[in-house]
N, C-alpha and C positions, 0 to 999 in steps of 0.2 A: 450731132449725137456726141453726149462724152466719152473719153476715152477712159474705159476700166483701169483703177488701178492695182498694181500687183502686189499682193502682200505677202513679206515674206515673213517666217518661220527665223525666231533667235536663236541663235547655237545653244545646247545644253547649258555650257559653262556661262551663262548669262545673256545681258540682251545686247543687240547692236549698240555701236556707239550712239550718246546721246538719247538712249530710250528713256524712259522712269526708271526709278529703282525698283526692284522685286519686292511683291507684296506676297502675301500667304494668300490672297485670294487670285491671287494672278499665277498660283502654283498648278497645272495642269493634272486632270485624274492617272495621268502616264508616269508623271517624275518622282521618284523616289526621294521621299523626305531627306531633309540633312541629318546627317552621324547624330546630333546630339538629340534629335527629338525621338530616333528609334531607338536608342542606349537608356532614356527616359521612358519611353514606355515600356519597354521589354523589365526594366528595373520594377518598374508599376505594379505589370503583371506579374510576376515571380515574388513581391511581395504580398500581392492579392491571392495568388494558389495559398503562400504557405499560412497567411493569416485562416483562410477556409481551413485549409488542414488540420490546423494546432485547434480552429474552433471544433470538427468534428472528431478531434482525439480527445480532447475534453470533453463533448457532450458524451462521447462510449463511455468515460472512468466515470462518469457521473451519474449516468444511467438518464441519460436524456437524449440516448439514439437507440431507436429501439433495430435490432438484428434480426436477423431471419438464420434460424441455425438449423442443421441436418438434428435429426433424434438422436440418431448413435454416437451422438459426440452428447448428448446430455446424460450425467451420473448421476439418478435419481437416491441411489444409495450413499448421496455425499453426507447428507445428514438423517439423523433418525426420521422418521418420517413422523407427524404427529397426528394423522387419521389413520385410524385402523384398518380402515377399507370404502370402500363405495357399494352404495346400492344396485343392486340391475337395473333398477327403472331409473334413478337418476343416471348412470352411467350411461343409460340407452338415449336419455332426454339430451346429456351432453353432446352426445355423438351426434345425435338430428341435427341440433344445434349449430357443430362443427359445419355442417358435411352440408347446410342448407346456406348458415350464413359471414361462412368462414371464421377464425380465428378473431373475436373482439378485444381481448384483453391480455396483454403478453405477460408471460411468464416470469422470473426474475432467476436468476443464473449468476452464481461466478464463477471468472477466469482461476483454472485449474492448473493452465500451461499446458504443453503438448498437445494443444489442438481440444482440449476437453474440458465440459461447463458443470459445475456442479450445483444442480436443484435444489432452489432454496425454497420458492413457493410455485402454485401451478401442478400439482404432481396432477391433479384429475385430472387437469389438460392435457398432458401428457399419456397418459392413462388411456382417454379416449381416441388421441393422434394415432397411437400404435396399435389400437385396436381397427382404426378406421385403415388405417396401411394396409392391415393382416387382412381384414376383409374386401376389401377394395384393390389394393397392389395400386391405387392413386398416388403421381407424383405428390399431389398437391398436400396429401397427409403425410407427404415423407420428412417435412422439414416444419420449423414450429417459432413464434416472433419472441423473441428475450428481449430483458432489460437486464444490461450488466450490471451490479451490484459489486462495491467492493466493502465487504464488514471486515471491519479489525482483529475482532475474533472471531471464533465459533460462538461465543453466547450473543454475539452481535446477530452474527446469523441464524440462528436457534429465536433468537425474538422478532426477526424479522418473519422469519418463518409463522410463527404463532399469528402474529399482529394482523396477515393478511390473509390467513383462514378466521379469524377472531370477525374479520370486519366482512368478507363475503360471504358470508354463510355459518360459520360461530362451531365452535366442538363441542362434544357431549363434554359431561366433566371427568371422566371415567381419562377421555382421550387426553385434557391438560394435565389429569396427575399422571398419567401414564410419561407424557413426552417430560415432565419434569423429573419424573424417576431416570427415565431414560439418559436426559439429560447429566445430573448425575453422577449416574453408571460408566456416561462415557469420561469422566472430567470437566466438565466443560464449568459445570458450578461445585463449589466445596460441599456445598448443605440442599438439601431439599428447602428450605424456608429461603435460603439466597436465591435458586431457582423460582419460586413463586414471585419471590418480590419481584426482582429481575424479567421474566418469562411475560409476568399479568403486572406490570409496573402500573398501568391504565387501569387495571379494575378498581376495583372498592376492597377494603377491607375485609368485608364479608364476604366479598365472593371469594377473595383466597383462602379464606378462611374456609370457605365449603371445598375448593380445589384440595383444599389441604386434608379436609376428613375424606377425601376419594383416595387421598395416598395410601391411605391406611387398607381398604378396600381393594386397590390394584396387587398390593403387597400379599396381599393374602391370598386373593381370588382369579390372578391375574395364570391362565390359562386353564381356570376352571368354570369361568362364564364365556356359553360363545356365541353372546350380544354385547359384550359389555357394555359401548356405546349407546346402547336403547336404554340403558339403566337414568330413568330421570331422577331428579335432581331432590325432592321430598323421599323418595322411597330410598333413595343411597345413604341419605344423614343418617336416615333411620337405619339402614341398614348398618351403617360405621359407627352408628353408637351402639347396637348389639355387638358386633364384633369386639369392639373397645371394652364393653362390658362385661359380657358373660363368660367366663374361660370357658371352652369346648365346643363354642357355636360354631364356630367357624370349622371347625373337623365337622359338627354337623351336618351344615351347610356344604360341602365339598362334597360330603357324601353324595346328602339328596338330591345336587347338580347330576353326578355321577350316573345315579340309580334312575333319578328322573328321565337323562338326556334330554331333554326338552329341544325339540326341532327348530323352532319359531320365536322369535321377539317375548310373542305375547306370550308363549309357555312360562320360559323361562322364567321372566318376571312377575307372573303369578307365582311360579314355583317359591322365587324368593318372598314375594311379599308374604305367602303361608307361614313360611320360617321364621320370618321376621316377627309376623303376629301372634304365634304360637309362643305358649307357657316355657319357660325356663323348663328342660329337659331336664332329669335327674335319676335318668337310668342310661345307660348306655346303649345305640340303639339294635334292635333286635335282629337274631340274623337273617338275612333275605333284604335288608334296608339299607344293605351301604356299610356294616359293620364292617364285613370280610377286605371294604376297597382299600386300596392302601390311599393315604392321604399325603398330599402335598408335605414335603418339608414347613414351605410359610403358613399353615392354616395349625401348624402347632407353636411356631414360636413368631415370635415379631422379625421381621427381616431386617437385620443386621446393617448399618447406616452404613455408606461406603467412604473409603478413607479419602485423605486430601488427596484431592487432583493434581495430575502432574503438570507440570506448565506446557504451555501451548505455545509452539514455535511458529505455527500458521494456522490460519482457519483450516480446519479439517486433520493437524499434524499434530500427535501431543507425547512429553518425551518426559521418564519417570525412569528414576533409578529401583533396579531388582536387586538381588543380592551381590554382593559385594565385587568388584570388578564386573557388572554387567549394564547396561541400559536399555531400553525398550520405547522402542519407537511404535505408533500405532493410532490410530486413526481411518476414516475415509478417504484420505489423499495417501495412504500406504497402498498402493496399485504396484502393479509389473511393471511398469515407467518406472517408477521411482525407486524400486529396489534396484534396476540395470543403472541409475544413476548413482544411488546411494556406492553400489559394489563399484563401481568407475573412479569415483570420488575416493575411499579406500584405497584403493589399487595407487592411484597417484599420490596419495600421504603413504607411502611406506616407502 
């Protein structure tokens, strides 16, 4: 029988005299690699975290990671809003929607600083998230998916905004001259026609062209119709070349809004279409008809175009000289943040 022989076991720091020389496969799953091949991966890795990093800090500023954000950190009041409102049944259909098949399509947001996003497009969405909250008290409606957005200006933002109500579902025209006025009013564009062009870059000609006869119609009528949005788009030209035309229609008009009140859609805009179609007036009307109402300032004179805008220090922040040793800050990004900042900032210049 032969005699077993004994094998022994080489010292850490190498092998017996006379063994082979150390191979990388002759390295044991127990021995701890050499200094230079863990100094080389570790270096590896640390380069592999920050390359992910710097890619997912770049897809945020780019708007190609979409976020999951709390609602009370979104400022829907960051810019004008350019729908008037939502229907109950569509608001009711959003909500099922929501609450059935979860959040399909994220919102658009930008960084405000201080923890807060200011709503560029998505308002319904929005809209229905905090209605389903209020009625439900569900975590899951308490928070809502964004895509960062960074617009250079507010008219960047303002067209972004227009662009993706334009393309999911489209505004009445009432609601584009409206957000153009608005626009405007706040500085964001010099002229009402720089707004259109600007706002409806994509349209056609003509379609501004008709946006543009709704200006006129907002200007005049604009909290004395309460659909305006239902107002289509043949019976408004018509409507804004009477206005345009006849001196005194438009006091008319206001009136029989008035006297009428019209509940519903369809009143209303029969109420207008009557007016529309009806003979040039050439008595004043009689009393018990709206004579006694008092009329709007705009429904007697043309509304007064607004001056140049003051330049824009930030989207949402815009800074215009008042009289003489004064300035005037003012915008949607003027919050109680930003004045405890502004007075801090003050305090250390003096």
């Amino acid at each position: 029988m032969a005699k077993r022989k004994r094998l022994t076991v080489p010292p850490l720091g190498g092998f017996a005299p006379g063994a082979a020389p150390e191979t990388k496969s002759m390295i044991g799953p127990g021995l701890a690699p050499a200094p230079i091949s863990r100094v080389t991966g570790e270096a590896a890795a640390t380069a592999a975290l920050r390359e992910v990093a710097e890619e997912l800090t770049s897809a945020r500023s780019e708007g190609r990671l979409m976020l999951r954000l709390e609602l009370d950190r979104i400022e829907e009041g960051w810019l004008v809003r350019d729908r008037l409102g939502i229907e109950t049944e569509e608001l009711a259909s959003l909500m099922t929607s929501l609450a059935t098949h979860g959040q399909r399509s994220p919102i658009e947001v930008a960084d405000m600083g201080e923890g807060r996003f200011g709503l560029i497009s998505g308002w319904r969405r929005v809209t229905a998230l905090r209605r389903l909250l209020a009625e439900t008290g569900e975590a899951r409606f308490a928070t809502v998916l964004a895509i960062l957005r960074r617009p250079d200006t507010a008219a960047a933002a303002y067209v972004a905004m227009v662009e993706e109500n334009e393309i999911r579902l489209g505004l009445s025209y009432f609601e584009r001259a409206r957000i153009a006025a608005k626009a405007v009013d706040a500085g964001v564009f010099a002229t009402e026609k720089l707004a259109l062009q600007q706002l409806y870059a994509s349209a056609s000609r003509a379609k501004r062209s008709k946006i543009g006869s709704f200006l006129g119609i907002y200007h005049v009528l604009d909290g004395a119709l309460r659909f305006p949005s239902a107002l289509p788009e043949r019976l408004g030209l018509a409507l804004a070349r009477r206005l345009e035309e006849e001196e005194g229609f438009a006091a008319r008009l206001v009136a029989a809004l008035a006297a009428g009140a019209p509940d519903t859609a369809e009143a209303e805009l029969q109420l207008i279409a009557d007016q529309v179609a009806a003979e040039p007036a050439t008595e004043a009307p009689e009393a018990g008809q709206g004579a006694d109402r008092p009329v709007p300032d705009a429904a007697r004179a043309p509304r007064p175009r607004s001056a140049a805008p003051a330049s824009e220090v930030r989207p949402g922040l815009f800074l215009k000289g008042a009289a003489r040793g004064e300035l005037v800050l003012y915008g949607p990004a003027v919050d109680e943040a930003f004045r405890e900042r502004l007075r801090d900032w003050l305090a250390a210049q003096a």
